[in-house]
C-alpha positions, 0 to 999 in steps of 0.5 A: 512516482508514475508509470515510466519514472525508469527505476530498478526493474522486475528481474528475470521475465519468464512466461508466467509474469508475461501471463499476470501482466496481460490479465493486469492489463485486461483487469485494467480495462485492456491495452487501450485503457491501461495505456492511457491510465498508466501513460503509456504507449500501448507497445510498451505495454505489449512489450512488458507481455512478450518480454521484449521492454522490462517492467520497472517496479513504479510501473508494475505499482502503477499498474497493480493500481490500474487494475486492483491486482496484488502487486506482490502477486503481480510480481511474482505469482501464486507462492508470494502472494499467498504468504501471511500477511504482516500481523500487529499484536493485539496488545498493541491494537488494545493499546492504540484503541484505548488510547484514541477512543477518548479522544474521538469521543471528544471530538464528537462532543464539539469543544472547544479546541483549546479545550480538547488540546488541554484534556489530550495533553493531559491524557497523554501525560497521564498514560506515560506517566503510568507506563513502566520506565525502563531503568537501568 
């Protein structure tokens, strides 16, 4: 969706999201710039500063992207935005990149791709046929 879709908005303005959304708007080139790429008026821009006009969340996604700022920290400041991301196992990474190394080689070598899809079928085939099967 694009800037003023509607949807649920950011609840309770206080200063400080008033603060984030005008550095977002000068990040993003300032009021004239930002309304343009948002599609916009630039007194619904100025409202969302001052508290006047609520910010929806598709507008506050699409202004995190004008301007290259965290929406999360956009949206509610330092504490949120400093949280340890979300991590992926390494087991799975091992997995997933022993997996597709085989097959990005093979696509690097140019066969034929009736060829290719035998030999990944086939691997795929394989490595299930290795994983444990949970029985019960």
């Amino acid at each position: 969706m694009k800037a003023g879709d509607g949807g649920p908005t950011v609840p309770g303005f206080t200063l400080e999201l008033g603060q984030r959304l005008a550095k977002a708007i000068d990040a993003a080139g300032g009021v004239l710039v930002a309304s343009r790429k948002l599609g916009l008026a630039e007194e619904v821009l100025a409202g969302w500063c001052d508290g006047t006009r609520p910010i929806t969340l598709h507008e506050l996604r699409a202004l995190a992207d004008a301007s290259g700022l965290n929406q999360v920290w956009l949206a509610f400041g330092d504490d949120a935005a400093s949280q340890e991301p979300h991590t992926v196992p390494v087991e799975a990474v091992r997995a997933t990149w022993d997996f597709w190394i085989p097959v990005i080689l093979r696509l690097k070598e140019r066969p034929d791709p009736s060829t290719l899809r035998e030999q990944f079928l086939a691997d795929v085939l394989g490595r299930a046929s290795q994983m444990p099967q949970d029985r019960e």
